[in-house]
Phi, psi and omega in degrees: 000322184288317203286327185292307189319315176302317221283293180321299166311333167274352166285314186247061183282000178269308204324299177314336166279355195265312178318265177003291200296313182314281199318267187333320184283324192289346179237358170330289190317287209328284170337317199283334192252025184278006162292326199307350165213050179234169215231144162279345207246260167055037192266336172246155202291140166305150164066027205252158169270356158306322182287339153316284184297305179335294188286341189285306196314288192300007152306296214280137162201108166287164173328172166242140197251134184318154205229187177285164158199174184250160183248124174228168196006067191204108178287147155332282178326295160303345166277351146316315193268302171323300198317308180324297179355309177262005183075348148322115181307142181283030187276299170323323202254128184244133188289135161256298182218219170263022178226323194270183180206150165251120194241124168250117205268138149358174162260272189302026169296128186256220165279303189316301171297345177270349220238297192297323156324289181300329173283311192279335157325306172305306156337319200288312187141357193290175174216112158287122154248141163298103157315354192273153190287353164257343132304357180252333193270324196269319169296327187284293265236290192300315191272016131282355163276320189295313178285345170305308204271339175264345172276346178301320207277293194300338174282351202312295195309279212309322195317282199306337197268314182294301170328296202265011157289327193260010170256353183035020159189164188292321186308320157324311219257007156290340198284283200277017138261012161280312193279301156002298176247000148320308189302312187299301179340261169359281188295345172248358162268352190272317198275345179319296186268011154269332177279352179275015184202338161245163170274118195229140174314135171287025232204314150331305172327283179289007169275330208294320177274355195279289186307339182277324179294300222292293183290316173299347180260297167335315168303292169320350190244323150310287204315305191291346175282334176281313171329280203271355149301315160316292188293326170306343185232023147093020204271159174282147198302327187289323185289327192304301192291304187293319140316334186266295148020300249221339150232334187283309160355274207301329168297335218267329178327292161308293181306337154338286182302317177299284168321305201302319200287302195320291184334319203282325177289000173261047124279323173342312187323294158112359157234197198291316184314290172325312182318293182336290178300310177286347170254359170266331170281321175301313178305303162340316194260318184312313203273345162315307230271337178309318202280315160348277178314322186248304182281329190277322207261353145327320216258324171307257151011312185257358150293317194032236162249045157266038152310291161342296196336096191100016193304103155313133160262142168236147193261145219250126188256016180059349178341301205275325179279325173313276183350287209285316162308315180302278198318314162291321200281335197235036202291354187291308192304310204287316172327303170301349196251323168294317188279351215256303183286267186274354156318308195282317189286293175343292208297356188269341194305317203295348177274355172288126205208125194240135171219105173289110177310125195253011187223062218305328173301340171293334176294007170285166167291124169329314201249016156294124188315332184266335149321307167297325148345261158351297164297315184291302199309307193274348181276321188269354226221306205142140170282318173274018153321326188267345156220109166297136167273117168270148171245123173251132196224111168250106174278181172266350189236157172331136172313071199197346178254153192280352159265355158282332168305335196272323151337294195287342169251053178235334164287344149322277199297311126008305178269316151304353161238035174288156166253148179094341166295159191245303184206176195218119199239106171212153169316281180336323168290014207228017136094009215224117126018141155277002176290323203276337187287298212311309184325294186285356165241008167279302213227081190296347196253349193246007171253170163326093180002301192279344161309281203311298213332306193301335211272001204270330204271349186208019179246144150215132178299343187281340199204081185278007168263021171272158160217130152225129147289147197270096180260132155273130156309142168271350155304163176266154195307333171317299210306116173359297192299336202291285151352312183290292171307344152304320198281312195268325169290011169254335178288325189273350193289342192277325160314306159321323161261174159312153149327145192041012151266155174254080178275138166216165177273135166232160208135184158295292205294301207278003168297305189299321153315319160327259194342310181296306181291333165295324186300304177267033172278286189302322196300333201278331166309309202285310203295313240255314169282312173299334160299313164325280173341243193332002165254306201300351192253311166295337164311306187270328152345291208236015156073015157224130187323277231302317191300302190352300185293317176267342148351305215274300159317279178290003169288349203257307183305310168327280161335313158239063099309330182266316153320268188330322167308297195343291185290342174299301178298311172317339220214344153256022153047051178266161189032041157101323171326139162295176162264102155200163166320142162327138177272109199306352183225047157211004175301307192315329201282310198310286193345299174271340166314285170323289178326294165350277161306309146324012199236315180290326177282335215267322200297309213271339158293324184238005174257338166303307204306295177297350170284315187318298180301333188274341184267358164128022175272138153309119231293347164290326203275316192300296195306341209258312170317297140324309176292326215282311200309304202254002193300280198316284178302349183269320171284349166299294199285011182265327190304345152282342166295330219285297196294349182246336154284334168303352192263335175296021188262295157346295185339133165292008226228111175298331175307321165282339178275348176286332187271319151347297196266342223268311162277357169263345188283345201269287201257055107287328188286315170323267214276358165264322181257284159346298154279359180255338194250299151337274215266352154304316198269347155308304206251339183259343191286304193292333196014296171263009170241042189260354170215059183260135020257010181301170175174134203295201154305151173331305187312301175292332175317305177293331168269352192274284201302007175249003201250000000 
């Protein structure tokens, strides 16, 4: 059925491109709006009670208060001197570094007066930023979408020099941005229309294209390589396609399937983010592998041998066949040599520690002004100033009596004799009697202007049985303790309150916490289903248990070699790295990625080994052939991954260079020790039991044993 299906395409290869171009325009709109119903946020798990309080806390919209900002190309002194104008003190204003200044405006600041401040600063020449975490958060969030869509532009040269060395002409190396960028359309019109019915991260975008470049050039480079290998040996373009099909096909099909599955277990993760990522990334590879299946041998077809057009001569250093004679003829050294190589990194893994920062300005470059901002605000202000823990509290009956205030405030005091707190921002605390409270939220017309302002900050009119309190930490949001004290106020509240209310701590810190504990609840899972994926897909792959196995081992091994680099790099502050932990929420992905891909290389490596044994080669001979075939393109296409991940290396942003080098140390490690080396010297070490139970055709059986 596929060959016919190959043979009609390649007969009506336009029909078939045309079809393509329909599609593509028809789902175009889809694409262009697929943000339109994706969440920014989805860091914490459904139905959780953080995800409660969070959402309930964003109802509430208090007055609005002068907030901090940095002052840039503008001396202290002169912002200073503005600052009089308004009667602001020069108190207000903080040396950051020697140009830059930090304005913490007063408590008796108004709005009005800060808006006339910030416009005559602005006059001045200045450029004002907010410091607050949802603004640093939004900054963070643009300059990692921006280094996804600017390292591709910055890898393009080395990019383009590697195409047309591992593609061996300029016409080839349209083929995997074609299939590229169909897949990517095609999958963001697909997620277009899942999200309108599931909640999914807005953070998905840039996996979907970032995976579609990736896996579209891998395909596209098997398939087409087999192409022109065919047509090289005088085969006719319809035999040529439906033979490159009908085996490069049939690998890359699996290894498709085997990425689309590995993603798809970081649902396990259990909130939007994750969801996000494992339904955007699995669509990437089903709409790569549709485009594959259908559009390259179209496109194959309308090349025909103009494929050839721009053909390079490259010059052949036999590497790979000297390799492969070593490895087979020596395979206990290459083993050794593989362990030697990742064994030392492995051991390190067990140091690894992931965390997403609730103190979102560290995710900045150290000597950025507003991380230096920041770092002022809390040496002046308090280290938990910049994110307060809301206590979100829904009694069951109205605010309004003098026994619910004695309620709120006994849950105040309550909080306040927590360790690690600094202070507590409550109705209560506003200096008021609770009779004059119980008064002024029965009958809002008969209390004091500066009362209601106040009672706005921790009141909503939409609900009058909510209340919320502010806990400041004496830690900064990073810090353990800070961390700890979420946990004994989500333990202690239901003792604190009446029967039928409803409390949770909510906010920044305690979503990320969430997020940090859930994730690393889920890695043994998530990890744990990509290993499966990668037994159960190599099983049916290549029909044999033994590869299965050792696959599944060294994709294991790999892993953690490549955590151990992570803490290696990590922890001697190499390539621009910090000392501080992983960020829990792109470790996972490297993790699953590395499984994913790995599959594309291991399938197309042991189905070369077995055609060679099905055709009467002998299985030592078989392995050496294989590798001598494929040695060269698997490594060409990992070495092209290597170059679009290092370019995340430009990034300021350590969370993109962690993904970068995390993914680039993971398929060098793949496709140079692990396929040139591991699984030759291994499958030529087992020799006729390196792919039991498999065993070739009658046929072939019968010509080995007469050879």
């Amino acid at each position: 059925m596929k060959g016919t299906w190959i043979r009609f395409a390649v007969r009506h290869y336009w029909l078939v491109i045309i079809l393509w171009l329909v599609l593509i325009g028809a789902t175009l709109p889809l694409a262009v709006t697929v943000t339109k119903h994706l969440t920014t946020n989805g860091f914490e798990g459904q139905h959780t009670q953080v995800r409660w309080a969070t959402n309930t806390l964003n109802t509430i919209h208090p007055p609005p208060a002068p907030q901090p900002f940095l002052i840039e190309h503008l001396s202290r002194a002169r912002s200073e001197d503005v600052g009089q104008t308004l009667e602001i003190p020069r108190s207000a204003f903080h040396r950051v570094d020697h140009q830059d200044t930090l304005f913490l405006p007063p408590k008796t600041l108004t709005m009005s007066q800060s808006h006339q401040l910030e416009s005559r600063l602005k006059a001045q020449g200045a450029q004002i930023s907010s410091t607050g975490q949802l603004s640093i958060g939004k900054m963070v969030t643009h300059d990692a979408s921006h280094t996804l869509t600017s390292s591709g532009v910055v890898a393009m040269p080395v990019l383009a020099v590697l195409l047309l060395m591992v593609f061996g002409s300029v016409a080839a190396i349209s083929l995997p941005l074609i299939i590229a960028l169909a897949g990517s359309e095609i999958s963001l019109a697909a997620v277009s229309l899942i999200s309108r019915h599931m909640q999914l991260s807005v953070f998905l975008t840039d996996i979907v294209s970032f995976l579609a470049l990736g896996v579209g050039v891998d395909y596209a480079l098997f398939i087409s390589t087999r192409f022109r290998q065919n047509l090289d040996e005088g085969q006719p373009v319809m035999e040529a396609i439906v033979d490159a099909m009908g085996h490069a096909g049939r690998s890359v099909l699996y290894s498709g399937i085997a990425v689309a599955l590995a993603v798809a277990t970081l649902m396990f993760g259990s909130d939007a983010y994750w969801r996000g990522l494992a339904v955007g990334g699995a669509v990437a590879i089903f709409a790569v592998l549709l485009a594959t299946h259908t559009l390259l041998p179209a496109i194959m077809a309308a090349f025909n041998q103009r494929i050839h057009w721009g053909r390079i001569p490259r010059p052949d250093f036999h590497l790979w066949s000297a390799l492969s004679r070593a490895v087979t003829r020596r395979p206990i050294w290459a083993i050794l040599i593989a362990l030697v190589i990742l064994v030392p990194f492995a051991r390190l893994a067990p140091q690894i520690r992931m965390s997403t920062p609730a103190n979102l300005a560290t995710m900045l470059p150290p000597s950025n002004p507003l991380r230096l901002a920041v770092q002022k605000q809390q040496a002046v202000q308090g280290a938990g100033t910049i994110a307060p823990i809301a206590v979100v509290v829904r009694y069951p009956t109205a605010i309004g009596d003098l026994n619910s205030w004695q309620r709120v405030d006994r849950l105040t005091r309550h909080l306040e004799s927590l360790p690690d707190v600094a202070k507590v921002a409550s109705p209560t605390n506003l200096h008021v009697p609770l009779p004059e409270l119980a008064i002024a939220s029965q009958h809002p017309a008969l209390a004091p202007t500066a009362l209601k302002q106040g009672l706005k900050n921790f009141l909503t009119s939409q609900d009058p049985r909510l209340v919320v309190v502010y806990v400041t930490a004496k830690t900064g949001p990073n810090e353990p303790g800070t961390s700890t004290l979420v946990g004994r106020i989500d333990r202690h509240l239901p003792q604190w309150v009446p029967p039928g209310t409803r409390a949770a701590a909510g906010g920044l810190v305690p979503v990320l916490r969430s997020f940090n504990l859930l994730t690393q609840s889920r890695i043994p899972w998530i990890v744990a289903s990509a290993l499966m994926v990668a037994l159960v897909v190599l099983t049916v792959a290549t029909r044999s248990l033994v590869q299965a196995l050792l696959g599944v081992i060294f994709d294991g091994l790999v892993g953690l070699a490549t955590a151990g680099f992570m803490v290696f790099v990590n922890h001697h502050q190499l390539l621009g790295l910090e000392r501080q932990p992983l960020d829990s929420s792109i470790t996972p992905l490297i993790f699953v990625l590395l499984f994913g891909l790995s599959m594309d290389y291991e399938v197309i490596l042991l189905h070369r080994m077995q055609e060679r044994i099905s055709s009467g080669s002998d299985p030592r001979d078989a392995v050496r052939q294989g590798l001598a075939t494929t040695g060269a393109m698997i490594t060409g296409a990992g070495m092209i991954m290597v170059v679009v991940f290092l370019a995340l290396l430009i990034s300021p942003l350590q969370i993109m260079k962690t993904l970068g080098i995390g993914l680039s140390f993971a398929v060098l490690a793949d496709t140079w020790v692990v396929r040139s080396l591991l699984v030759p010297s291994t499958t030529a070490l087992l020799n006729r039991w390196g792919f039991w139970p498999w065993k070739p055709k009658a046929s072939a059986r019968t010509s080995l044993q007469e050879s």
